[in-house]
Structure formats: structure tokens, C-alpha cells
C-alpha positions in Angstrom: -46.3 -18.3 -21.5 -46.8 -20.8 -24.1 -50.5 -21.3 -25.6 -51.8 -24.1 -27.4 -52.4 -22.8 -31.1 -56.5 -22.6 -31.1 -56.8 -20.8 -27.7 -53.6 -18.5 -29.0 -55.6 -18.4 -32.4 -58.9 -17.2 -30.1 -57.3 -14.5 -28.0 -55.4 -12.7 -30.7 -58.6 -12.8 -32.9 -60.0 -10.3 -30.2 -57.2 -8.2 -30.5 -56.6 -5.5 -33.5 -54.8 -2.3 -34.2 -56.1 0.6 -35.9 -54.7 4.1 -37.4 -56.2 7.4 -37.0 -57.7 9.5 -33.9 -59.0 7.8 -31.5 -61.6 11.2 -30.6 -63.1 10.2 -34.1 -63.4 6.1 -33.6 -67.2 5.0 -33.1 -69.0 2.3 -31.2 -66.9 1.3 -28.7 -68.4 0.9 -25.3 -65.2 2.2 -23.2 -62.3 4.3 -24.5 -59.1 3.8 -22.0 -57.8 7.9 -21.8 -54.4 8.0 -20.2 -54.0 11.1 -17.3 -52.8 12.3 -14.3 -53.2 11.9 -10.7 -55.4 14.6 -10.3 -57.4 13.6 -13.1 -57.4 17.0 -14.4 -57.8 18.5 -17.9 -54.2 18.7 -19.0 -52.4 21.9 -20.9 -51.3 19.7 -23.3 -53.4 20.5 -26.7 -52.1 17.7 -28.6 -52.8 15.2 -25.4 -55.5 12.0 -25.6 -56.7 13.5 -22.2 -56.6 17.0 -23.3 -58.8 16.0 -26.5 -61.3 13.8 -24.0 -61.9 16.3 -22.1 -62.7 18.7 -24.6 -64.9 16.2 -26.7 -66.7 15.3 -23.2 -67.2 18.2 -22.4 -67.9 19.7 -18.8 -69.6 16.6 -17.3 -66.8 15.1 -17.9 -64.8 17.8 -16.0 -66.9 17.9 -12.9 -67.3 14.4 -12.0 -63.8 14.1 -12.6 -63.0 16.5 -9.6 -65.4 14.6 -7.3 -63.6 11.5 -7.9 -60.4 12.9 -6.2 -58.0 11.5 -7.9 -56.3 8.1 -9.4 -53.2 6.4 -8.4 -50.5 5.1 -10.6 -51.8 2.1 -12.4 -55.2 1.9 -11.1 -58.1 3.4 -13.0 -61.5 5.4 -12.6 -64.3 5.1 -14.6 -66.5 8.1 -15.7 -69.9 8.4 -17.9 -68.7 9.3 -21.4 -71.0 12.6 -21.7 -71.0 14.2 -25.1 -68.4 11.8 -26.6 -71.0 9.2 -26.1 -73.5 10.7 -27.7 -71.5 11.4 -31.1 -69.4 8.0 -30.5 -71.9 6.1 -29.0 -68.8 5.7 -26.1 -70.6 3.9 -22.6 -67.8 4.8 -19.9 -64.3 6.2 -20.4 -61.7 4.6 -18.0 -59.3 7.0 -16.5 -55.3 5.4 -15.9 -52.7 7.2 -14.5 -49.6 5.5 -16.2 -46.0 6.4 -14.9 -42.9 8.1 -15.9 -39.4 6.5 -16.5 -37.6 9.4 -14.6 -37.4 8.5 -10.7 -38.0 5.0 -10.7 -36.8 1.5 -11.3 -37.1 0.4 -15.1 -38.7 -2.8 -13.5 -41.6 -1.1 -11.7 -42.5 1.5 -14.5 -42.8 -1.7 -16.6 -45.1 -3.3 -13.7 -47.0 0.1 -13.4 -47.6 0.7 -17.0 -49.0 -3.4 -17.2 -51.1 -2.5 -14.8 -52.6 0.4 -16.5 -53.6 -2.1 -19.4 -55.1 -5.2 -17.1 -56.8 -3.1 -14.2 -58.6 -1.1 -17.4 -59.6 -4.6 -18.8 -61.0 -5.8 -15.5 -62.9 -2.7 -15.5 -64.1 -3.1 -18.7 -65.9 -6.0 -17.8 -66.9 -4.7 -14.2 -69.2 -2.3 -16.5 -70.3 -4.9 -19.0 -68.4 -3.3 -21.5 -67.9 -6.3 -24.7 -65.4 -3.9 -27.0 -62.7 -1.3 -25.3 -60.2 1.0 -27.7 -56.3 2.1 -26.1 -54.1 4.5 -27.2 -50.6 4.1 -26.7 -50.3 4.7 -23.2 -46.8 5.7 -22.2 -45.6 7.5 -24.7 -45.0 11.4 -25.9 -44.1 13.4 -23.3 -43.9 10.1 -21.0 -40.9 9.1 -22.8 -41.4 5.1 -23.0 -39.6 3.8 -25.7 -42.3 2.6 -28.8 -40.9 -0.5 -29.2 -41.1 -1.4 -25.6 -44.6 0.0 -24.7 -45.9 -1.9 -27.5 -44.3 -5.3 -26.0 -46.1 -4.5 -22.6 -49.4 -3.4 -23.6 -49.9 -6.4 -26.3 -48.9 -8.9 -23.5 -51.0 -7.7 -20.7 -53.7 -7.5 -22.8 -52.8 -11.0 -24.1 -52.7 -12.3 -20.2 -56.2 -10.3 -19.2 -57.5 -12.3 -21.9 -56.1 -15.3 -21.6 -56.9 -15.2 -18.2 -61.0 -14.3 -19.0 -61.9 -16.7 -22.1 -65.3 -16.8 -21.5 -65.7 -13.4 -21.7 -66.9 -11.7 -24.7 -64.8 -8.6 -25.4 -62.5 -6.9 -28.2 -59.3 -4.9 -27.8 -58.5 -2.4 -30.0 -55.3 -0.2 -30.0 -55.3 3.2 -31.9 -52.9 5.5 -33.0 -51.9 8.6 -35.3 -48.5 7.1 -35.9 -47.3 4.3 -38.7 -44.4 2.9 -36.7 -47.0 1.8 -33.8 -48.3 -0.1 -36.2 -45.1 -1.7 -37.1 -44.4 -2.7 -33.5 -47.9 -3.7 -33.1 -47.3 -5.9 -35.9 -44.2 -7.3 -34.9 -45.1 -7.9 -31.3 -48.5 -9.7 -32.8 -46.7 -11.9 -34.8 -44.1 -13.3 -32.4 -47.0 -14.3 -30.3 -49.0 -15.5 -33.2 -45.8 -17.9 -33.9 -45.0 -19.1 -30.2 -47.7 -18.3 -27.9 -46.1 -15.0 -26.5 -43.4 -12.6 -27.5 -39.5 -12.4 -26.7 -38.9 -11.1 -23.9 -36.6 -8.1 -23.2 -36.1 -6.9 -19.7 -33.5 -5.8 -17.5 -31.2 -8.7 -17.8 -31.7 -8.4 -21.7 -28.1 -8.3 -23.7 -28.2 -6.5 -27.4 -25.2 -7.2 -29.8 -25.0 -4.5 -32.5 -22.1 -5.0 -34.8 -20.4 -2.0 -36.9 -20.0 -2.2 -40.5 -16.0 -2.3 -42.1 -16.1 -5.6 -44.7 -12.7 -7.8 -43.8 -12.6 -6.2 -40.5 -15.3 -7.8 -39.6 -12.9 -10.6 -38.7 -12.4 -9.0 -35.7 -15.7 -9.3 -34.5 -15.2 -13.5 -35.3 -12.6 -13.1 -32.5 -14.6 -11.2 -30.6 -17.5 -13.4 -30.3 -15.5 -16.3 -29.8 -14.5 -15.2 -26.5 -17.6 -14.0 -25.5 -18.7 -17.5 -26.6 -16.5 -18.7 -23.8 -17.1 -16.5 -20.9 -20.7 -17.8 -21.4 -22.0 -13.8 -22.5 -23.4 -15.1 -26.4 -25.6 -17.4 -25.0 -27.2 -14.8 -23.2 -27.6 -12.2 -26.1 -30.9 -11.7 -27.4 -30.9 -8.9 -30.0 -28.6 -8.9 -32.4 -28.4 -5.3 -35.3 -25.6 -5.1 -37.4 -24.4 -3.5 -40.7 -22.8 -4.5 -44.1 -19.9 -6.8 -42.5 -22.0 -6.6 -39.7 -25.1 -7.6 -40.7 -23.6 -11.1 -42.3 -21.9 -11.4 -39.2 -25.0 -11.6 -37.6 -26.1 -14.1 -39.7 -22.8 -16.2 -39.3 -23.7 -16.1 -35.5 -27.5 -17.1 -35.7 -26.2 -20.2 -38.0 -25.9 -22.7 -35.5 -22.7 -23.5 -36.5 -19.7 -24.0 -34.0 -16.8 -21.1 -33.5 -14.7 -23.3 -35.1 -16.7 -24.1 -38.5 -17.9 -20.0 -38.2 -13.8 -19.5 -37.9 -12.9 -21.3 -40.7 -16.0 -19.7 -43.0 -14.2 -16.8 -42.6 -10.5 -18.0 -42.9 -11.7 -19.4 -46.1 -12.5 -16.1 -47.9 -10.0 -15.1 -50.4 -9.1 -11.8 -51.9 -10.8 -12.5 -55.2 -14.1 -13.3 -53.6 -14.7 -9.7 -52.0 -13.5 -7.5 -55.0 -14.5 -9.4 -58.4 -14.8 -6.8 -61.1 -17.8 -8.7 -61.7 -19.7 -6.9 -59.0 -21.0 -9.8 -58.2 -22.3 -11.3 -54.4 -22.0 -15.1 -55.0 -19.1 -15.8 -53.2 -21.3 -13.6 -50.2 -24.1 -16.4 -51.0 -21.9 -19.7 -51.2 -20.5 -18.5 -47.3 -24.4 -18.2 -46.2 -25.2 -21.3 -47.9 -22.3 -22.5 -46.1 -23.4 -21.6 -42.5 -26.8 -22.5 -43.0 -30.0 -21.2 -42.1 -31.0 -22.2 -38.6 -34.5 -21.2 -38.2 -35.0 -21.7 -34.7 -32.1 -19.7 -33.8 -33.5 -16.4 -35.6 -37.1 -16.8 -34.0 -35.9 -16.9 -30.7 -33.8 -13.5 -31.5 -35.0 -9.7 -32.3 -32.2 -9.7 -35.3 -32.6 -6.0 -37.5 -29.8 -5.2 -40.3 -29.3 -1.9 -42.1 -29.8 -1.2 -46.1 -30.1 2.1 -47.6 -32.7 2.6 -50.5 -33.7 4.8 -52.7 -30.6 5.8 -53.7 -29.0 6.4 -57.6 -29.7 8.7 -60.6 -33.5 8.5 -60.9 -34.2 8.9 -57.2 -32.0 12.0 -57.7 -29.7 10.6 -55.7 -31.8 11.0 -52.3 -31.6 8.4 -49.9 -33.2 6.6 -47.0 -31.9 4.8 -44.0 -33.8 1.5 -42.9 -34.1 -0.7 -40.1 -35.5 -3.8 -41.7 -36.4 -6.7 -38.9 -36.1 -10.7 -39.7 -39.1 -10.8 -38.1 -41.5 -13.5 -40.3 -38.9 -13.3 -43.1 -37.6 -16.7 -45.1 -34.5 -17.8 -46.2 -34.2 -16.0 -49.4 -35.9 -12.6 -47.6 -33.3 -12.5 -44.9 -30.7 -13.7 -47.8 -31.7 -10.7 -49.4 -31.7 -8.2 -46.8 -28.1 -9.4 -45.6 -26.5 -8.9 -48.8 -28.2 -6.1 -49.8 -26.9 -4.6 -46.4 -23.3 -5.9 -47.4 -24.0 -4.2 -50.9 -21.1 -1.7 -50.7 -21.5 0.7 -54.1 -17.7 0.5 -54.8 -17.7 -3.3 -54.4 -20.7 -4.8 -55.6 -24.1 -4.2 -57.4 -27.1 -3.1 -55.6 -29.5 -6.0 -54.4 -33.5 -5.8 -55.6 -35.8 -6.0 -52.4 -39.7 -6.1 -53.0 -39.7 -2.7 -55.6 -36.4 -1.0 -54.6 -33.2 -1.5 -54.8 -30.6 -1.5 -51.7 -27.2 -1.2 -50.9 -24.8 -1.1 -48.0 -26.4 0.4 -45.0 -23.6 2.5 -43.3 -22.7 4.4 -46.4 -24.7 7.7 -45.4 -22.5 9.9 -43.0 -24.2 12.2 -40.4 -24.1 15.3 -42.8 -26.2 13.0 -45.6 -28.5 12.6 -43.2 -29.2 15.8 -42.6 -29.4 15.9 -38.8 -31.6 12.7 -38.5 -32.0 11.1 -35.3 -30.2 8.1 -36.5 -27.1 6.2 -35.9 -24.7 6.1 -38.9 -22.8 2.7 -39.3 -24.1 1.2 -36.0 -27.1 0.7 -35.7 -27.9 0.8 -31.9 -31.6 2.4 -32.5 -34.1 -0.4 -33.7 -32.8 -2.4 -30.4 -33.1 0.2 -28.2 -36.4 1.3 -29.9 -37.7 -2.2 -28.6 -36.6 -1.8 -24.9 -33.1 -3.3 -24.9 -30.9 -1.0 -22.8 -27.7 -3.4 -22.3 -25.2 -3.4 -25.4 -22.1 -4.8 -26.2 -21.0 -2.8 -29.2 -18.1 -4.4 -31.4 -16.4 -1.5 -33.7 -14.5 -2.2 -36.6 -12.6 1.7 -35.9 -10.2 2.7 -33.4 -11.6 4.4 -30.4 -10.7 7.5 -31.3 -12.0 7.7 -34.8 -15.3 6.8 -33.2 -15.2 9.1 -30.2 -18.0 11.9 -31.9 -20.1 8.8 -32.7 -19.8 7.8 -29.4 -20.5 10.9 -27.9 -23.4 11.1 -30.1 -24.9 7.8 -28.6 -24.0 8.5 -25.3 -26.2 11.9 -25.4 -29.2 10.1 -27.5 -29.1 6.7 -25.2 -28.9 8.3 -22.0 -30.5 6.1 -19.9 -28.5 2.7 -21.7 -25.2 1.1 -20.7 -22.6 0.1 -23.1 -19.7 -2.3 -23.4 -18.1 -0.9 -26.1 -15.4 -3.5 -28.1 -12.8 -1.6 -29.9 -9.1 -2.8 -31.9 -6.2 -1.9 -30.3 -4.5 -1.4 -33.4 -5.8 -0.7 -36.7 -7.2 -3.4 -38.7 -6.2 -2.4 -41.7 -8.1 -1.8 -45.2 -11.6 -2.8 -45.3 -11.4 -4.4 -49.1 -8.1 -6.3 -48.2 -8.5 -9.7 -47.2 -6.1 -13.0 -46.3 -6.0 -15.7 -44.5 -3.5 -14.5 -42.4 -4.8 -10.7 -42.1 -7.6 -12.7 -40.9 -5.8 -14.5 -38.6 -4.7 -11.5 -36.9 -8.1 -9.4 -36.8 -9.6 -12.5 -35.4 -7.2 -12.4 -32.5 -7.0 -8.9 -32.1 -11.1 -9.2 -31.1 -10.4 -12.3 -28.8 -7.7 -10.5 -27.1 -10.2 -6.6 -26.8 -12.9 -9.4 -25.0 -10.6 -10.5 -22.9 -9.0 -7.1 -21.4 -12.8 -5.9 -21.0 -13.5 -8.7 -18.2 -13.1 -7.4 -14.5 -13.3 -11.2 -12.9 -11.1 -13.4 -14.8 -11.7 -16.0 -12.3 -14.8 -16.4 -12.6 -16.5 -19.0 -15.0 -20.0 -17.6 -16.3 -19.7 -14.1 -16.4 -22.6 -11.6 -16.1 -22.9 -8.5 -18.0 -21.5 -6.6 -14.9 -18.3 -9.0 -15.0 -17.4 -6.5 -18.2 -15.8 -2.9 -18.4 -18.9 -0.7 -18.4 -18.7 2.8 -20.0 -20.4 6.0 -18.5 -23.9 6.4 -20.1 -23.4 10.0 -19.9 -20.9 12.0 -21.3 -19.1 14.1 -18.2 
């Protein structure tokens, strides 16, 4: 869905995002209220439709029961009643958006699209030149944020792609910062190429584990997805420390064999100089390269911890920062300062704060956060992805309470999970022939994961897939 850049610069000029309560917004002339079937005054206090209603009042209520309902997707329009008259709201359009439980991922996608065009069409059926959304699809829906944002930014985008000539801006309103920072995210990718990256069904998501020279075994491991034809088809890529250069050694362009020998290259010296120092971390990303096009095609996220150290009092924070629009230096930046491991190397200075290795908290630092600790499945799976090959630096059984922690969290996701057969050995000790062997070690876990060695371009499928839910 590519645009040429003044008719991508003209439909996204219509489009803008707003924070606060939508009840409270002014001068629109349709607000989009997500409900139910029976288009019915909901019990749910905190609600959009609940708070409608109530700022409606009972006009609202009564020819809402005369309408006899709305089907999923499709939409009914109403007179605004009191909320016009302190709002100066025309018509509120009714949507009736759908669950994920009980259906097909691909239809409650198709359903909740629908929601967003049919209320644009019926926005202009009603002469209606400005329309403001919540974020359909979400609390007790359960749509991931990520992923609603990415579907109700490109319908919208199509509606109006679709209707040029007509007048009309789209605004989307919420309470909540991090709809903003998908809104934002989503924008951007189609203010850069004319629509946004795609994640769907068939979408593959490579998160990579933390464990410095272990990460040698996720070299091997790549390699041979690399030639049962699976890298090509990854699209999200989130990994920590060891991980998140990893990710960058990947993205480089570069073939196995010259990403191979980056990493048989690295000496001892390199990755513990009582210097503290990251240059030798620089020189290899130098080395690789930065290959621009490769990053924008991918949703890439690494780890870094902030707000750590003595006049922070020691508290820290846990953040999934996205490449998303970031340079060279920025992504340079936010790889070593992911890779910044406090016994090893200095902290690395990002905008005002300082950062260091991201998968240094443990669950108990973080105090019962919902987040993972030194894999960092979440900022994928926040944006939709729901296929994952996982490549640990542990042994499976030193990672089976963090597994069981994803498989309860992830529920609906499937994993291929990559782990050593053997252990890999200390994380600060590094040679070329350690290196040698983790490398093979991830080749060879690859490899006893595929069901079909026969076949040539494997499919997702084609690999070992571990229960979602834990029995």
C-alpha cells in the first residue's frame, strides 16, 4: 500500500492523536462510542459507552432501544442529546467491536477494521467534516495496544485514501501515554513508506536472551535458520545486552560468514578491559555496518535499564526502547548501552540518563512487574506478533520458571523455544575456539528443532512447537 509522498503527506495531515477524555473534547461533529450488540448502557463505570450514555443522557437511552441493536462491525448512528449541547457533538456513531476469545485472530482483525471504516463512511453519510475514536478494542476486550493501534491507523489511512476529496479530520483520543507511543510509532512508519509493517498471522518475532560470549550461540543459531530459509521471514527482532548487538549483527546486511567471523574475531581483552571501556563493542558495529534499509523494514526493540546508581537511590526502570526513526549513533547508543553490563563496562549517556545492561533486574527487583526479565518477549507481542522463536543463552532448566512465567502471560502465543544442550560456559570468557563451539552448539539446537528435514523452505510449522499453556 505504497503512497506517493504528497498524497501520503495529505492523508496523514488529517489524522492526529490527542490525550485526555474524550467526554470532555469539544467541537467535533461525530464521536465514534464503542458498545454492545444490544446497544445498551453498560455496568462498566469506567467504560467510553458507559460515560456516553451518562453525558447523553436519556435520549440517548431511548432511541438507542428502538434501534434494536448493532452487529459486529457495523455501526448506528444516534442524535448526540445533551453531549451536543455542552460539546457541540452532531451524531454519536455506535460500533460493536469484537472479542479475541472464540474467534479466528484473522477475523477479529477484519471485524475490528471494520469498526473504524464503516464509522468513517458514516461520518460522511451525515456530513460530518471532523470525527474523534477512542481506542476501540481494548480494556476489558483484551486487544493487544500495539496491535489495535496498527489496525485502526491503517483503516483509517485506507477510508481516506480511498475518499480524497472529502473534507474530514480524524482524531484518536485516549487517557493513556503508551497509546500515544504506538500512535506515534505506527504514524511514523507510514509517514516514511506509505504504510506501516505489517504483522499478521504469518508474522515471525526473534527475541534473543542476554549472556555476553554466549551469545555465540545464537551466531550458530541463526546461521541455520539462515538456511532452512526461517530469517528471511522474521520481522521483529527484541533482544538484550549480547542480545541486543546480536540483533544489530543480524540487521547488518552482512553475510553469515563475515557476521561469523565478527564474532570469531573478538578476543578476551576486548570484553573485560579494566578500562571499562565499549570501543572494542563500537569497532565490531562499525565493522558490520549500518544497513538502513534492513532496520526500517523491521519492528527491532532492545532493552536498557535507567535510572539506576547512588543519586537515583539506586531505583531502577526497565525500558523497551524501539529503533523506530532512530540514526546511526541513536541505535549505536541504545545497543551498547543495552550491552552496558555494570561489572564490565561503564554506563552509556542516552538523551539525560544514563543506561546500562537491560537484563540485570531479576523478577524480585522488579517488584512483581508485568515484565519479562532478560528476554524481552513483551514490546513484540505488545505490537501483535504472536509467533516467536526464542534463542536462550541458559539451559532449559534454569529457565523453566521464566518459561512458565511467559507461557501464563502469553497465553494465546506460540513459541519455538532454542536452548544449549550443554552449558556454554561463563558469560565474560571469550576465545576463538569457545566461540567455535557455542556457535555450533546453536547450529546443531536449530537443527534438532526441525520436524521435516526434507523439506527445503521450511515454515514456521516445520519447527518443534511448545504448548502455549502450561498443563
Amino acid at each position: 500500500m505504497c503512497t506517493d509522498n504528497s498524497e501520503n503527506e495529505k492523508i496523514l495531515s488529517r489524522v492526529t492523536f490527542i490525550l485526555g477524555d474524550i467526554i470532555q473534547q469539544k467541537n467535533y461533529d461525530a464521536l465514534v462510542c464503542p458498545t454492545n450488540y444490544n446497544l445498551t448502557n453498560t455496568d462498566h463505570k469506567k467504560s467510553i459507552d458507559y460515560q456516553v450514555h451518562k453525558a447523553a443522557g436519556e435520549g440517548l437511552d431511548k432511541e438507542c432501544r428502538e434501534k434494536k441493536g448493532c452487529s459486529l462491525g457495523e455501526v448506528v448512528v444516534t442524535g448526540a442529546y445533551k453531549l451536543g449541547l455542552t460539546n457541540n457533538t452532531r451524531v454519536i456513531i455506535h460500533t460493536v467491536g469484537p472479542a479475541w476469545m472464540g474467534r479466528s485472530r484473522i477475523e477479529s482483525r477484519q471485524i475490528l477494521s471494520r469498526c473504524y471504516y464503516n464509522s468513517m463512511n458514516a461520518a460522511k453519510d451525515k456530513d460530518c467534516h471532523s470525527v474523534i475514536f477512542p481506542c476501540i478494542g481494548l480494556g476489558h476486550v483484551g486487544y493487544a495496544k500495539g496491535e489495535q493501534m496498527n489496525i485502526a491507523l491503517s483503516s483509517i489511512y485506507m477510508w481516506i485514501k480511498e475518499n480524497l476529496t472529502y473534507d474530514i479530520k480524524v482524531t484518536i483520543c485516549s487517557t493513556d501515554e503508551r497509546d500515544k507511543t504506538y500512535f506515534d510509532r505506527v504514524y511514523s512508519q507510514y509517514k516514511q513508506h506509505g504504510k506501516c509493517i505489517l504483522i499478521d498471522d504469518n508474522s515471525i518475532a526473534l527475541v534473543l536472551e542476554g549472556g555476553g560470549g554466549k551469545g555465540a550461540f545464537q551466531m550458530g543459531a541463526w546461521k541455520m535458520l539462515s538456511e532452512i530459509g526461517i530469517a528471511e521471514k522474521v520481522t521483529g527482532f527484541s533482544g538484550t545486552s549480547v542480545g541486543a548487538i546480536n540483533t544489530y549483527l543480524f540487521l547488518s546486511g552482512k553475510s553469515i560468514e563475515e557476521q561469523e567471523k565478527i564474532w570469531l574475531d573478538f578476543k578476551q581483552e576486548e570484553l573485560t578491559s579494566l578500562k571499562r571501556t565499549q570501543e572494542p563493542l563500537k569497532r565490531k558495529m562499525d565493522e558490520a555496518g549500518f544497513n538502513k534499509s534492513l532496520i526500517e523494514k523491521s519492528n527491532v526493540f532492545s532493552t536498557v535499564v535507567t535510572n539506576g546508581g547512588i543519586k537515583k537511590r539506586f531505583r531502577f526502570d526497565r525500558i523497551y526502547e524501539s529503533w523506530e526513526g532512530l540514526n546511526y549513533e541513536q541505535i549505536e547508543k541504545l545497543v551498547l548501552g543495552s550491552a552496558a553490563h555494570p561489572f564490565l563496562f561503564s554506563p552509556v549517556k542516552m538523551d539525560n540518563d544514563k543506561v546500562i545492561d537491560g537484563g540485570v533486574l531479576s523478577l524480585k527487583q522488579l517488584k512483581g512487574k508485568k515484565e519479562d526479565t532478560n528476554i524481552p518477549i513483551q514490546p513484540l507481542y505488545d505490537i501483535g506478533y504472536r509467533k516467536f522463536i526464542v534463542i536462550y543463552t541458559e539451559s532449559q532448566n534454569t529457565a523453566l520458571s521464566q518459561i512458565n512465567d511467559e507461557n501464563k502471560r502469553y497465553g494465546d502465543a506460540r513459541f519455538c523455544r532454542i536452548f544449549p544442550e550443554e552449558d556454554l560456559g561463563n558469560m565474560a570468557i571469550i576465545n576463538r575456539e569457545l566461540t567455535k563451539k557455542r556457535m555450533q552448539l546453536g547450529y546443531s539446537a536449530v537443527r534438532k528443532n526441525i520436524k521435516n528435514t526434507d523439506k527445503g523452505n521450511l515454515e514456521f510449522e516445520d519447527l518443534r512447537i511448545w504448548e502455549p499453556f502450561v498443563k
